[in-house]
Each structure stands twice: as C-alpha cells, then as structure tokens.
C-alpha positions in Angstrom: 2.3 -11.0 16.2 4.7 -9.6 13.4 2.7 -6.7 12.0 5.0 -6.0 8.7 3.5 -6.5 5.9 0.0 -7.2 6.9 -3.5 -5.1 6.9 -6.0 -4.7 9.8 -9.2 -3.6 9.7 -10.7 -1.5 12.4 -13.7 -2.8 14.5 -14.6 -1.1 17.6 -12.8 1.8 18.8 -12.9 3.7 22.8 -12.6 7.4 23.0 -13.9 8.0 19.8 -16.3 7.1 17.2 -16.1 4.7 14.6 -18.6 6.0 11.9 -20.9 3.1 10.1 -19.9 4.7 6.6 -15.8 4.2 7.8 -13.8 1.3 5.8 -11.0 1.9 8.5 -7.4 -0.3 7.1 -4.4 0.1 9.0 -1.2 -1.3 6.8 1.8 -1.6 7.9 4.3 -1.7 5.6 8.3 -2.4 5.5 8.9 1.1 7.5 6.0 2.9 6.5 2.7 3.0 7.7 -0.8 3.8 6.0 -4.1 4.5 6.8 -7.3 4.5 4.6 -11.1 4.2 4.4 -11.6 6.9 6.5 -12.0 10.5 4.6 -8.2 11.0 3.7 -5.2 9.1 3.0 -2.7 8.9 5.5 0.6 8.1 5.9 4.0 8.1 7.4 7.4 6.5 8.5 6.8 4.0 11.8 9.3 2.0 14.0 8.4 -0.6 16.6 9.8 -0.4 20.3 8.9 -3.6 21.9 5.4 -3.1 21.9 5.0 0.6 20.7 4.1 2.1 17.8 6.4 5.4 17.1 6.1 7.9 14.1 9.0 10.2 14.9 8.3 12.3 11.6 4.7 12.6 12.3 2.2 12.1 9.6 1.1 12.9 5.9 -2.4 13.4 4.6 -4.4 14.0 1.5 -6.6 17.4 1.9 -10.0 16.3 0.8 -13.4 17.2 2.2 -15.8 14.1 3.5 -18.8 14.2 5.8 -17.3 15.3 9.1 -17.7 12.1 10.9 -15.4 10.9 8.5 -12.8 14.4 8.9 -13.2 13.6 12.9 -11.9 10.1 12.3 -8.9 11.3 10.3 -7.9 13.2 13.6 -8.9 10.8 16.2 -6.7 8.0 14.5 -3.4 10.3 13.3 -4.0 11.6 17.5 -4.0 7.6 18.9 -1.1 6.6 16.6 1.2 9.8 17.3 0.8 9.6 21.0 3.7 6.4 20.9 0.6 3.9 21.2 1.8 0.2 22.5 0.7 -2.5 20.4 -0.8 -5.7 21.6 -2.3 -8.8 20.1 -4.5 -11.7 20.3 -4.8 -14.2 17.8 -5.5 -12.1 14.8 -6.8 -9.3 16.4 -4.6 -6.1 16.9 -5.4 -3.5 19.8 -3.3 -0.1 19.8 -3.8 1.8 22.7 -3.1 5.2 23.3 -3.2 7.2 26.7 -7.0 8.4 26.2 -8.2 6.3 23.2 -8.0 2.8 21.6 -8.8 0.6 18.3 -9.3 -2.4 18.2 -8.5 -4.4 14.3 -8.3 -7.6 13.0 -6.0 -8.6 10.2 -7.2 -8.5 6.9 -6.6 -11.7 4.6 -5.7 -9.8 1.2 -7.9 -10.3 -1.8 -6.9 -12.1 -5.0 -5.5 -9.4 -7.4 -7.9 -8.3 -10.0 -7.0 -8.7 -13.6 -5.4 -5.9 -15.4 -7.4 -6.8 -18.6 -11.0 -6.1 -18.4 -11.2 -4.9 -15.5 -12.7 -1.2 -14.8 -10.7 1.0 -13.1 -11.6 4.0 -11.7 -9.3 6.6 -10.8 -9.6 7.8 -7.3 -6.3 10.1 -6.5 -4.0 11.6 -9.0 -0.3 11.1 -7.5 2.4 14.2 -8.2 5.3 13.5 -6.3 4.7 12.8 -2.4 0.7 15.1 -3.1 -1.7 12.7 -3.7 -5.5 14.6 -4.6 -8.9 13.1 -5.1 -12.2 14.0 -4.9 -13.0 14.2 -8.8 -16.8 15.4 -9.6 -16.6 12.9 -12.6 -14.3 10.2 -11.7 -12.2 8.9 -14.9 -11.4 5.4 -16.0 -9.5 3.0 -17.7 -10.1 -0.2 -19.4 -7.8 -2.4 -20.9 -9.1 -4.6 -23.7 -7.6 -6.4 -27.0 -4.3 -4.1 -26.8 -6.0 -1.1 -26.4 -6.7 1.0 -23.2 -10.4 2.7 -23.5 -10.4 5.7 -21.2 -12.5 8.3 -20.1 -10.8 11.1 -18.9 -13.6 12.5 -17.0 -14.8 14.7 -19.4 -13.5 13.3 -22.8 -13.4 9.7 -24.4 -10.4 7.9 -26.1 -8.0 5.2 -26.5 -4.4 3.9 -27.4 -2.7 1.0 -28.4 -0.8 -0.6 -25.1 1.7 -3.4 -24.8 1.6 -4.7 -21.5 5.3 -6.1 -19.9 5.1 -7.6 -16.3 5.6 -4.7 -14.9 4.8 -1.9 -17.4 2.7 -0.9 -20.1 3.7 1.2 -23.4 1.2 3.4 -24.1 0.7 4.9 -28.1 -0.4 8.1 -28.7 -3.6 8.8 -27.5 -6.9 9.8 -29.1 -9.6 11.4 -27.7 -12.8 13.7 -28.5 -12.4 17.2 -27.8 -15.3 18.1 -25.7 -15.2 21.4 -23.2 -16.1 20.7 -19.9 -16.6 22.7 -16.6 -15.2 23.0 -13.1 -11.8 20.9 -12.8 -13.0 18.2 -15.4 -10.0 20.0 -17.9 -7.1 20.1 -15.5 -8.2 16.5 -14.2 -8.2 15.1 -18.0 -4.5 16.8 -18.3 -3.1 15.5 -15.4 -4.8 12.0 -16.5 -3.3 11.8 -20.6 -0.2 13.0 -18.9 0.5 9.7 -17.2 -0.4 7.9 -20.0 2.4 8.3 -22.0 5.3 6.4 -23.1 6.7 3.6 -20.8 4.0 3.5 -17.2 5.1 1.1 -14.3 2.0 -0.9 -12.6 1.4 -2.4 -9.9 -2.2 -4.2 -8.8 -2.8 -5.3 -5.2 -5.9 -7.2 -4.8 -8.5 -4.0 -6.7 -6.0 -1.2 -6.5 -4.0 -0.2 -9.1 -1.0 1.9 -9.2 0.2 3.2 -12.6 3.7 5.5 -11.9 5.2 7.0 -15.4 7.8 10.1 -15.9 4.4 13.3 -15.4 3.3 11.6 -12.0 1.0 8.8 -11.3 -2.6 7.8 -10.7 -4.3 5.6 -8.2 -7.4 3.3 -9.2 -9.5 0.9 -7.7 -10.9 -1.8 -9.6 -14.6 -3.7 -10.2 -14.1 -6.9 -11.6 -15.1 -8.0 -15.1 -18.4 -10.0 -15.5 
C-alpha cells in the first residue's frame, strides 16, 4: 500500500493503551509525517526503507496539558514510530510494528471540505513559526458571512469586511468592542487580530482550516452551517 498522502486511524493497539477518549490519525504526508487526536500535535520528517518507517530527525510536539491517558499516548506513539517501526498492510488496514509495541489503523476516506462561508470555525492552535499552542480557556471564532468575517476573539466581539480570492482573503480593518478580560484571553485576542490583517492565505481540508498571513497563523476546525 502507498501510504503518501493518505490518513489512518488508529484502532487497536499492543503494548500500550489506546484510550476511549483518543481520536488517534496518522497522516502521512509528501516527506512529513503527523500525528493527532491524541493530547498533542505531532510531527516530523519520515522516509520509507522497504517496509520501515524512519524519522532520522526525531519528532516535534505541541506542549499542552490533557488527561494523562491522553499525555501517555503522546509517548507511547512518538516511542513505536522512532524505534524505525516496519510497516505492513492489508487491504486498507495499516499495522506498524515496533520491537515492544504495535498499532494497528485503517485508512481514513477524507471528508468533503466544509464551506468557507457560514461555516463556524473555532480556533484550536495559534501557529508562530514552527510553535504551534492551544489550549484556549475561551476558544475564539470566525464566521464568514455576506463579505464580512464576524469574530470573537475570545474575549472581545467584532468584524471586517473580507474579499475572499481562491486562495486568500483580504481582510479590512477590524472593529471590535473593548472589553478587559482575565488570564490569557488578552494575549490570545492579540495574537488572533494579528493574523487577521491585510492579505491571509487559506487552506480547508475537509473541517480544518488553516489561515497563514505575515504575524503567524491560526489553526481552526469547523461545524458545518445548518
């Protein structure tokens, strides 16, 4: 099986657990390798050896804090795929083995891609050049309606005018109510109306959303409009 390009999804693993509250995707993409829907993102550059799996630079993570079932996966999985695991598959089903541990994955059919209109999307990382951090108390969003996007920042309200190009949007000036708000709302709501200025690349894969402009980028996933 050509695993380039495609998603698997994790269902039974041996040698460690597999928590119930786990999402576990494995994607591998053209030379780079990613792992989420445990507690962190993870990622790094990946080659293919016949059948095994090598990650001469090791991995990257995000730093957040989950329920520890979910911290223990993290280690479990970056552990199986750094130990130069061999790959093997079945049908659609993927099985990486490792010399004490292996998961077991079937490939994922990718969803349609949500709409960029309408569509709520919730911010779940902010994205500063290869540091990616999460873990919001108050998550923001955006919505993009009628030429405007209506965001919350997560802990003011506001909105601009947008065009939206293929690939980009153009963001106006921004507007928003001027509300103080504790913990890291502030710094959150900085790093947020910073992205949103001026020319923003986008890109949606089935309800994630990536917006990249010149003061970093944010992350988003998306619930569809009703």
């Amino acid at each position: 099986m050509n695993v380039v390009g495609r998603a698997f999804a994790a269902q039974s693993a041996v040698g460690f657990d597999l928590p119930s509250a786990s999402n576990l995707v494995i994607t591998f993409d053209d030379g780079q390798l990613g792992v989420s829907g445990g507690c962190n993102l993870i990622g790094g550059a990946y080659t293919i050896d016949g059948n095994v799996l090598k990650a001469p630079e090791g991995f990257m993570q995000t730093e957040m804090a989950c329920d520890e079932p979910l911290m223990q996966l993290d280690t479990d999985v970056v552990a199986l795929l750094s130990a130069s695991p061999t790959l093997s598959a079945d049908g659609d089903v993927l099985t990486i083995t490792g010399p004490s541990s292996s998961l077991t994955l079937s490939l994922q059919q990718p969803p349609a891609d949500l709409p960029l209109e309408g569509t709520v999307w919730t911010v779940t990382s902010l994205v500063d050049g290869d540091a990616v951090s999460g873990g919001f108390s108050v998550a923001p969003t955006i919505q993009f309606v009628d030429g405007s996007a209506q965001v919350f920042t997560g802990c003011n309200r506001g909105s601009a005018k947008v065009t939206v190009a293929d690939t980009a949007i153009e963001f106006g000036p921004m507007g928003l109510t001027k509300m103080a708000c504790q913990g890291d709302a502030m710094q959150v709501e900085a790093a947020v109306v910073a992205v949103l200025q001026g020319s923003v690349d986008y890109r949606i894969e089935g309800a994630t959303l990536e917006l990249i402009g010149a003061n970093g980028g944010l992350l988003l996933d998306g619930v569809p409009p009703t």
